[in-house]
C-alpha positions as CSV (number, residue, x, y, z in Angstrom):
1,X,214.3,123.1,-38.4
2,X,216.5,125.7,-37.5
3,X,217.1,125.8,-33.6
4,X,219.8,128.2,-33.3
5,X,218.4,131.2,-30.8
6,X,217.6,134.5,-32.1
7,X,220.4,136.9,-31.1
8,X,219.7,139.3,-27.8
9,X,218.5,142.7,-28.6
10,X,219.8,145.8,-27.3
11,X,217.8,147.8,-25.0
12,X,214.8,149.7,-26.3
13,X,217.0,153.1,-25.7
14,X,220.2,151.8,-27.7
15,X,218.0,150.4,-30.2
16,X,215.8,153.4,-30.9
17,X,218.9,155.4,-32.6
18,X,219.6,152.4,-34.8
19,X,216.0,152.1,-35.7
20,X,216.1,155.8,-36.8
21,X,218.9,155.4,-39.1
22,X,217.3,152.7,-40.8
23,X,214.0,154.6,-41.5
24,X,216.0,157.2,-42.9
25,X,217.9,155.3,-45.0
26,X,214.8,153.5,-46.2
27,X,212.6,156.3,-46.1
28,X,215.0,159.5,-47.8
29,X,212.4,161.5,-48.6
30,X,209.8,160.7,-46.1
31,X,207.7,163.9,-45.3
32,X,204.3,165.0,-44.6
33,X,202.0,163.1,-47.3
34,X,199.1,166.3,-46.9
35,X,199.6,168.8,-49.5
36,X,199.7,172.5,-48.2
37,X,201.1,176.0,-48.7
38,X,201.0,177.6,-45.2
39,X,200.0,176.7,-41.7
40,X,196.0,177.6,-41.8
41,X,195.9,175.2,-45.1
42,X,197.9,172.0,-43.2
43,X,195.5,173.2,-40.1
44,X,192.7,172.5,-41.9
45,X,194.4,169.7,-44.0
46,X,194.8,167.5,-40.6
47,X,191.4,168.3,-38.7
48,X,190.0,166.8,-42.2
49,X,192.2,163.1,-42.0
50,X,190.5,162.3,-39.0
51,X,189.5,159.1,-39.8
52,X,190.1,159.7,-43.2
53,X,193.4,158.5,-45.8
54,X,195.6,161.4,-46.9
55,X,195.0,160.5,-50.3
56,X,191.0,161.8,-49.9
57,X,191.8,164.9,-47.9
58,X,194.7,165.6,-50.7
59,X,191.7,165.2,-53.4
60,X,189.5,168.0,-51.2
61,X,191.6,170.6,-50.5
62,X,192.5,171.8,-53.5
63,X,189.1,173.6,-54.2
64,X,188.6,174.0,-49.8
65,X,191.8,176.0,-49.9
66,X,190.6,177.9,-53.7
67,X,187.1,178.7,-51.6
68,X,188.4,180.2,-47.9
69,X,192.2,181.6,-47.8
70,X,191.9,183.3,-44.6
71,X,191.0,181.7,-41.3
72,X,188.3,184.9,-40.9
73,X,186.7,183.0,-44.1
74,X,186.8,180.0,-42.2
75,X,185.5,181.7,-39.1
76,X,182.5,183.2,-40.9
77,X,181.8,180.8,-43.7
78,X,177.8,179.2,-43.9
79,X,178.7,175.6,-42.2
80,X,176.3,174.1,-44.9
81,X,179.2,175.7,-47.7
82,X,181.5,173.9,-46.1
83,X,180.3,171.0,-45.0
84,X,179.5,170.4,-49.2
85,X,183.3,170.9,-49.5
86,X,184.4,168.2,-46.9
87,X,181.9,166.0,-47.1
88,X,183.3,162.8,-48.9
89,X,186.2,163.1,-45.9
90,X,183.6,161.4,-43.2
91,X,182.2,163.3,-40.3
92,X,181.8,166.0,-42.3
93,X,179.3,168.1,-39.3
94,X,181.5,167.3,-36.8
95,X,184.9,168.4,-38.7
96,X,182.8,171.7,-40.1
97,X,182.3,172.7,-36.4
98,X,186.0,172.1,-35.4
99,X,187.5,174.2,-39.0
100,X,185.3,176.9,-37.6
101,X,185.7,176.8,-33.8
102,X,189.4,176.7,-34.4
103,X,189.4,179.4,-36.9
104,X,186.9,181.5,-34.9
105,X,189.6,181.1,-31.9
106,X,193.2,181.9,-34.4
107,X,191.2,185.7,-35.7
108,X,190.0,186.2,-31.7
109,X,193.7,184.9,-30.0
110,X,195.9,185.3,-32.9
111,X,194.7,187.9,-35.3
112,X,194.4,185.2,-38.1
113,X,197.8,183.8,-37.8
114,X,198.1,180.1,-36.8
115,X,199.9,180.1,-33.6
116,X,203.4,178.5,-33.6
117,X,203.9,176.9,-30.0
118,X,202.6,174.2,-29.0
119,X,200.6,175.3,-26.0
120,X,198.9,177.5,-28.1
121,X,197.7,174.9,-30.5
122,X,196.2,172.8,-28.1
123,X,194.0,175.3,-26.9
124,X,192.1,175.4,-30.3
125,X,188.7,173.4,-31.0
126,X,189.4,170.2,-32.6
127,X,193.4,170.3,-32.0
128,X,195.2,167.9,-29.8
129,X,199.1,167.1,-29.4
130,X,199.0,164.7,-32.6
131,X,197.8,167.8,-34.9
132,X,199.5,170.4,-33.2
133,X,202.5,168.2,-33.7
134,X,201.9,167.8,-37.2
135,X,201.7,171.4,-37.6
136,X,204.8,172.6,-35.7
137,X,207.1,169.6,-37.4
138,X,206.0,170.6,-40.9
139,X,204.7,174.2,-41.1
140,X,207.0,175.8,-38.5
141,X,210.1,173.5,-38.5
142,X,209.8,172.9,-35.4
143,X,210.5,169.5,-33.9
144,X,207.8,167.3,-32.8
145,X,206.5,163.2,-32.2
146,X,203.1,162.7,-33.9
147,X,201.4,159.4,-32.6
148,X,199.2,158.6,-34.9
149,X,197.5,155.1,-35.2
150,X,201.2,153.6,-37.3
151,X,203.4,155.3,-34.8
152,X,201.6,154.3,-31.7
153,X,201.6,150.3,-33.1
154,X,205.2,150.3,-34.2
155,X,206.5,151.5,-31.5
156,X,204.9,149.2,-29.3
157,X,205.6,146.2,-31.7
158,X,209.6,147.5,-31.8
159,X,209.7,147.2,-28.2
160,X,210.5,151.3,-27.5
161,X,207.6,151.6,-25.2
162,X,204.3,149.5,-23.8
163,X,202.1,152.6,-23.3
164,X,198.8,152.4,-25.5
165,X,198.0,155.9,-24.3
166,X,199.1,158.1,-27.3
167,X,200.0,161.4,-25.1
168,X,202.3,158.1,-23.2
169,X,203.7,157.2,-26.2
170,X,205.1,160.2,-27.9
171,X,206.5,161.5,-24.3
172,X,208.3,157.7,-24.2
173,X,209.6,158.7,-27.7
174,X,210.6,162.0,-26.6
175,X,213.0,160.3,-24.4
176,X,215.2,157.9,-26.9
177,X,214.5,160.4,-29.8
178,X,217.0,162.9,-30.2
179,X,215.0,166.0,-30.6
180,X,216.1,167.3,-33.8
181,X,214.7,163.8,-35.4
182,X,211.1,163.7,-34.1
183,X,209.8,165.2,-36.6
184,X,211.9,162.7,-39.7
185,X,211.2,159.8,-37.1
186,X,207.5,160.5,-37.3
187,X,207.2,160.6,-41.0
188,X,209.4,157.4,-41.2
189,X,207.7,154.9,-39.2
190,X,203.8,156.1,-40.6
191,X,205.2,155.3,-43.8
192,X,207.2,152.1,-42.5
193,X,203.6,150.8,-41.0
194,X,201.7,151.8,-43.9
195,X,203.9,149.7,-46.3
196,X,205.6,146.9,-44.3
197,X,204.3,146.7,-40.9
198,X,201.1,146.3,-41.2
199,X,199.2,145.6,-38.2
200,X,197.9,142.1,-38.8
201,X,200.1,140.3,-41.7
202,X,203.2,142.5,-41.6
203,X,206.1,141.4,-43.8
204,X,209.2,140.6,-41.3
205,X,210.4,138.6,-44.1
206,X,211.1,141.7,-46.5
207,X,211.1,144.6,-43.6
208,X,214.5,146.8,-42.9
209,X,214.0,146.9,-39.3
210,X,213.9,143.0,-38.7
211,X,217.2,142.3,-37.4
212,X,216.3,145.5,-34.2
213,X,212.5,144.2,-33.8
214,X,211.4,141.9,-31.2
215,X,208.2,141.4,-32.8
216,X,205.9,142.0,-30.0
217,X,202.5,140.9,-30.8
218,X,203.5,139.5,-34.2
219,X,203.7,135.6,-32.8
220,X,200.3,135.8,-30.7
221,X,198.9,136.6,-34.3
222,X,200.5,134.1,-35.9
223,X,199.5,131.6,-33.3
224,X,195.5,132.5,-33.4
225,X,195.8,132.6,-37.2
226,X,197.0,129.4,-37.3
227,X,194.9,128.1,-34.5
228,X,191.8,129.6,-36.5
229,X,192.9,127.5,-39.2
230,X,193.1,124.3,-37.5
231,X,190.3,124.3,-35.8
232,X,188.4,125.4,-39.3
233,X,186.9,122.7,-41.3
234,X,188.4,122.2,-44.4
235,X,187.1,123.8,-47.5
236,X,186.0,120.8,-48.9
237,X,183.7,119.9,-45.5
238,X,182.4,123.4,-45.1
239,X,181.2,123.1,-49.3
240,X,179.1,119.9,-48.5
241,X,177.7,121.1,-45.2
242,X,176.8,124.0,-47.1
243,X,175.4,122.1,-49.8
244,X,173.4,120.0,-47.5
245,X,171.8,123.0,-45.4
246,X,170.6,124.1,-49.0
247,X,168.7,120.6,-50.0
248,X,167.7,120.6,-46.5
249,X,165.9,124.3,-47.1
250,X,164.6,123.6,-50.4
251,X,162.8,120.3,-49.4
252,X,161.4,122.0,-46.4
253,X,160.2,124.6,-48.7
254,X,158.9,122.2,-51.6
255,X,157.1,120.2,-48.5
256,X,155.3,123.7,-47.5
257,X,154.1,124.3,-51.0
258,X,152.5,120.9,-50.8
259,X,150.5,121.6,-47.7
């Protein structure tokens, strides 16, 4: 067995710019994975992945976006419509009332036009700092953190902050990010967690980032997996007991019939 201790790490600060680099080297073409046009489409676009994969919002929206153009169709479209168009996304009632409450707010505020500061955003029905952060890094080029459930759990796990709180989390982010990489450093470590560090049986053994991770979280898993295990009968103990509480049922059952 290999004793030899695992080399220091570098503070969470001095760390975070080498962890960047590494994303972007592994990750070159890492961008938003919702497919949109304009603002009002990736508006709409992220109110719908709530609780939802990209993949299924991505398979939606091109007929959505075919339907309603303008957020005053939005604003004044029969919820029933649209909920038929969303529908397969999950929560479709609740996500019908936010597309139209935010839409209803952008023709009253903004004159139709999604607003492009953050402030702004935030102020709309169904929008919080993770969307409105989505929608400034992508549709206005403007730099921003989105903590989504992958960021929030990497970040923790690579040591660059303990808050759980995402609002926490993307202002500890703000701090050892430069700012003109929040938006790249984003879109890096959702796709580093949704390929490699998964959140219970990541692969250290193939990940990029191995060698600046101090795997918080990861051995606690490991131990109450393997603990799990050991305290689990074997396969072959758990067959027969099963096989026993069957005989036991069916002569219970064959003694019934006789009565």
């Amino acid at each position: 067995m290999d004793t030899t201790p695992a080399p220091k790490l570098l503070p969470a600060r001095e760390r975070a710019g080498l962890i960047n680099d590494t994303l972007k080297s592994l990750y070159p073409d890492a961008t938003c994975a919702l497919t949109f046009e304009n603002p009002l489409q990736l508006l709409v676009a992220t109110i719908l992945s709530a609780q939802c994969t990209d993949v299924r919002v991505n398979k939606v929206t091109p007929a959505l976006f075919a339907r309603y153009k303008t957020a005053d169709d939005y604003a004044t479209c029969d919820p029933k419509e649209l909920e038929q168009f969303i529908k397969s996304t999950g929560f479709f009632r609740n996500k019908t009332k936010n597309i139209r409450g935010c839409c209803q707010a952008i023709v009253e505020r903004y004159s139709g036009d999604v607003p492009g500061k953050l402030e702004d955003l935030v102020t709309l029905p169904g929008v919080g700092r993770k969307t409105a952060n989505v929608i400034l890094g992508n549709a206005f080029q403007t730099p921003g953190i989105t903590v989504d459930t992958h960021v929030g759990r990497l970040s923790r796990r690579l040591g660059l902050t303990r808050q759980s709180d995402p609002v926490k989390v993307e202002f500890a982010l703000m701090e050892i990010i430069p700012q003109h990489e929040w938006t790249t450093f984003s879109h890096g470590l959702i796709l580093h967690g949704r390929n490699v560090c998964f959140a219970r049986k990541p692969r250290c053994e193939t990940c990029g980032l191995a060698n600046l991770c101090p795997k918080i979280g990861v051995s606690t898993q490991l131990k109450k997996k393997r603990k799990k295990k050991e305290d689990s009968p074997p396969k072959t103990q758990r067959a027969k007991a099963t096989k026993k509480r069957k005989e036991i049922g069916r002569k219970k059952a064959q003694n019934a019939q006789k009565k």
